[in-house]
C-alpha positions as CSV (number, residue, x, y, z in Angstrom):
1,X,19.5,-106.6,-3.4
2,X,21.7,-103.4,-3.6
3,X,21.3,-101.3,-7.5
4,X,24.0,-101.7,-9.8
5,X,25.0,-98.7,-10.5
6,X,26.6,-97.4,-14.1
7,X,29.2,-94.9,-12.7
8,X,31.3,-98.2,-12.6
9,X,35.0,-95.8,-11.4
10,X,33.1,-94.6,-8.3
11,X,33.1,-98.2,-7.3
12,X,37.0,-98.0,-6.7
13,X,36.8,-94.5,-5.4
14,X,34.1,-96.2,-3.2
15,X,36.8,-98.8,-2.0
16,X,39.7,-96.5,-1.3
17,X,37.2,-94.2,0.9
18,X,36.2,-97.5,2.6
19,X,39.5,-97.9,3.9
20,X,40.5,-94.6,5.2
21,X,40.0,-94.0,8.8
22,X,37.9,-90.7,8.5
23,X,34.3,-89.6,9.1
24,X,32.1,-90.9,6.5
25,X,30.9,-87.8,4.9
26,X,31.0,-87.4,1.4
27,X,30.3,-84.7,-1.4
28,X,29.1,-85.0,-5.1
29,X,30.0,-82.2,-7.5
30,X,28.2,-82.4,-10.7
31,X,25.5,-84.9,-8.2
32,X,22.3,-84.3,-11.1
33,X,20.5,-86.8,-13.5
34,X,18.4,-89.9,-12.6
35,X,20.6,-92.4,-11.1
36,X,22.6,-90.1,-8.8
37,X,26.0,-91.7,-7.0
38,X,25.6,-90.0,-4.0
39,X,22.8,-93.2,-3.3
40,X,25.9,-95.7,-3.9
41,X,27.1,-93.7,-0.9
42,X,24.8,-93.9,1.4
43,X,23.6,-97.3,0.8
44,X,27.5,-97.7,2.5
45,X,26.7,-95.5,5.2
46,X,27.6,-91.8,4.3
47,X,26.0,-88.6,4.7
48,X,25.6,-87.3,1.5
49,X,25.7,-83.8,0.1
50,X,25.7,-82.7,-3.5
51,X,25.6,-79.8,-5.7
52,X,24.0,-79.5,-8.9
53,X,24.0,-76.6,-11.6
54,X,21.1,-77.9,-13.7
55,X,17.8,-77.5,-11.4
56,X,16.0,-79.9,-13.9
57,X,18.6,-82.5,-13.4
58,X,18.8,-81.5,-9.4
59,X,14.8,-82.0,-9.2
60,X,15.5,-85.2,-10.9
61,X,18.1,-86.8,-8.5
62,X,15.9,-85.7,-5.3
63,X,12.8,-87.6,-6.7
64,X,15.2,-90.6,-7.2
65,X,16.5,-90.1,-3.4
66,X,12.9,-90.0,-2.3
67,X,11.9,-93.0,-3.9
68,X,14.7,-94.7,-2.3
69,X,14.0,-93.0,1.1
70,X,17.1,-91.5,1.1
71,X,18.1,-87.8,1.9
72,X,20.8,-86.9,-0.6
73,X,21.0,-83.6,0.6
74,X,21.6,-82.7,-3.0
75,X,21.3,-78.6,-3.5
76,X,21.5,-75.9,-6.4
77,X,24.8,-74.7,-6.8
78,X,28.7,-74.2,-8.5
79,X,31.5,-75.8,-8.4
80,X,33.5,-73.2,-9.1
81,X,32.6,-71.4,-6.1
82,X,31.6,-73.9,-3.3
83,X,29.1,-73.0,-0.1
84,X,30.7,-75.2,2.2
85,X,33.4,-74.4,4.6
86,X,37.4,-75.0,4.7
87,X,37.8,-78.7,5.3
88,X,34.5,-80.0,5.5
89,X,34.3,-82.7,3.7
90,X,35.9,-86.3,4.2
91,X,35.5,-87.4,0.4
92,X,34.4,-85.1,-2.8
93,X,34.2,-86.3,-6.3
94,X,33.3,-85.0,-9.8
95,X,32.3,-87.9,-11.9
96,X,31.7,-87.0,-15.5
97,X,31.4,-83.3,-15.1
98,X,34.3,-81.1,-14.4
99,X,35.1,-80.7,-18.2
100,X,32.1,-79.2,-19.4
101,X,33.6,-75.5,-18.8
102,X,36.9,-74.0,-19.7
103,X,40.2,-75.3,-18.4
104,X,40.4,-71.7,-16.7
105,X,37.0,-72.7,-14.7
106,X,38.1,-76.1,-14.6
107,X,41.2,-75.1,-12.0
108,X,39.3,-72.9,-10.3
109,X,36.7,-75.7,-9.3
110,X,39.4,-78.3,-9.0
111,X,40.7,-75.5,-6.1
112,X,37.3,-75.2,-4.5
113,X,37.5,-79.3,-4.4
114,X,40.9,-79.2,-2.3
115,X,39.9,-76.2,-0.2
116,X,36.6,-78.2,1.6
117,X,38.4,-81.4,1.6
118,X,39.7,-82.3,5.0
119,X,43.4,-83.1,5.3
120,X,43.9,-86.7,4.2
121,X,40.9,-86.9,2.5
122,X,40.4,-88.2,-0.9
123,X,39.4,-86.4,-4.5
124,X,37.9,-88.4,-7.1
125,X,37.7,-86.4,-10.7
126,X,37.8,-87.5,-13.7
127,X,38.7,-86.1,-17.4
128,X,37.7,-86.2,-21.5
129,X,41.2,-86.7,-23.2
130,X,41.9,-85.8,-26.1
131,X,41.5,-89.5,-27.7
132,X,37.9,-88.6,-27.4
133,X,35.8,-88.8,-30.7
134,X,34.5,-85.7,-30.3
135,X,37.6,-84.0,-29.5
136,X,37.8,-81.0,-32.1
137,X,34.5,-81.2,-33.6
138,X,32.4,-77.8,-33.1
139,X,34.4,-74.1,-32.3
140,X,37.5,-74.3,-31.1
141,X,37.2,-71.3,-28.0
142,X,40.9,-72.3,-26.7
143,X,43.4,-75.5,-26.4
144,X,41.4,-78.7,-26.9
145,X,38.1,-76.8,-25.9
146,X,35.2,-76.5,-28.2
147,X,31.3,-75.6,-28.0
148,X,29.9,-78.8,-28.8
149,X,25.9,-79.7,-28.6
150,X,24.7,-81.8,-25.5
151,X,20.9,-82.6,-25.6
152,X,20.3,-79.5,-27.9
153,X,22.3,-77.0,-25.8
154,X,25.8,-75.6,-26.4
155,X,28.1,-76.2,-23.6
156,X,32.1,-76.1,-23.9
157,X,33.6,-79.5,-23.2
158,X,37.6,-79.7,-22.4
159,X,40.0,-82.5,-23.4
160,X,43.0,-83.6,-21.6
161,X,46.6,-84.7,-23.1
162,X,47.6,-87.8,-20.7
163,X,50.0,-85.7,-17.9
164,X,48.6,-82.6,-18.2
165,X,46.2,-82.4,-15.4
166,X,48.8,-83.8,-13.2
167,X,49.7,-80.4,-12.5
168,X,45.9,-79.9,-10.5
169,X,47.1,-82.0,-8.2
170,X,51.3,-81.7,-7.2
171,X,50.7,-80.8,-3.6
172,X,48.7,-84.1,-3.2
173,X,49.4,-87.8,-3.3
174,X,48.0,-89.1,-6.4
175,X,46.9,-93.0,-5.3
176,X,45.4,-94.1,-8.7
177,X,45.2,-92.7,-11.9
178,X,43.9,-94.7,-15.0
179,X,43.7,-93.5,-18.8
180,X,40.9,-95.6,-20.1
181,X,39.9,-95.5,-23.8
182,X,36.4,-97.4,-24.2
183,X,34.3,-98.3,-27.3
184,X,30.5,-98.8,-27.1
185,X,27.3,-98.5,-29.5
186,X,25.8,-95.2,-29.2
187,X,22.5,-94.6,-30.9
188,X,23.4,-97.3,-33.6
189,X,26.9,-96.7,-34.0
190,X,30.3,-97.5,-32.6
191,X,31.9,-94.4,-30.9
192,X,35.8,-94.2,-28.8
193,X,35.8,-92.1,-25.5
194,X,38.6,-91.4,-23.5
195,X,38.8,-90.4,-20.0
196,X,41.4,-90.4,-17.5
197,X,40.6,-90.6,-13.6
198,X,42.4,-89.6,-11.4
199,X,41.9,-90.3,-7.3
200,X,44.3,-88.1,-5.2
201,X,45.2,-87.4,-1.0
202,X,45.0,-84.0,0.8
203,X,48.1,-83.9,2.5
204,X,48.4,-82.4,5.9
């Protein structure tokens, strides 16, 4: 019986990439932590590569890939400056990670995304929007980003107004977008997140 897995939106990217006539090789940016994506992936048959910033949460993904006998091919390194080549990669997403760095740094990885993705392939990336309980608590160090604490550590998180990452993508074909607002029970209480995801063609 196949893991369910929690990134529940890399399900649909899952399905659009199914259906594309393309090789089946796929990259994770952001690909740390304990349940890593890039196993959904190949469980469906990809090669998998990822990058990861964190070498704690990249040590923890390539235990997880181990255990499940899987080479995730998941490797220290930046999104903002990518070591792969021009069109290399059939599929790339950033699932829950692109915001945590200034929209500045933010462009510049989107633009790293679109430079190894082959023509026609497909970009999964989501982003925090401003309807985001935590959007405006901690320093403010420019529009919508602040220094806010994650797991003890100060790391600058970005929040999005509905269109305005449209503009990352105007010379591709956006295929789905979604603004979801979600409520759940974190560590007793009831908090509101907002994200918006966006999955998006390479045009020839």
């Amino acid at each position: 019986m196949k893991e369910i897995f929690k990134q529940i939106p890399l399900y649909r990217f899952l399905k659009f990439c199914n259906e594309e006539n393309m090789d089946k090789v796929v990259l994770d940016c952001g690909a740390g932590g304990d349940c890593p994506p890039l196993s959904l992936f190949s469980e469906y048959g990809y090669s998998t590569y990822g990058i990861e910033f964190s070498d704690e949460q990249m040590k923890k993904a390539n235990v997880y890939g181990k255990i499940k006998n899987q080479k995730l091919n998941i490797i220290k390194g930046d999104m903002r400056k990518l070591d792969f080549e021009d069109d290399s990669m059939s599929y790339v997403y950033s699932y829950n990670s692109v915001f945590h760095m200034t929209k500045a740094d933010v462009l510049k990885s989107i633009n790293e995304m679109k430079r190894v993705l082959k023509p026609n392939g497909l970009l999964f990336v989501n982003f925090l929007t401003t309807k985001d309980f935590r959007c405006g608590e901690g320093p403010c160090v420019g529009e919508n980003e602040y220094e806010q604490m994650d797991d003890d550590i100060p790391v600058i998180h970005s929040y999005f107004e509905e269109q305005e990452a449209d503009r990352f993508f105007q010379d591709m074909k956006i295929l789905y977008k979604e603004d979801r607002v979600l409520e759940r029970i974190y560590e007793g209480e009831r908090i509101r997140q907002g994200f918006i995801d966006y999955i998006v063609k390479k045009m020839d």
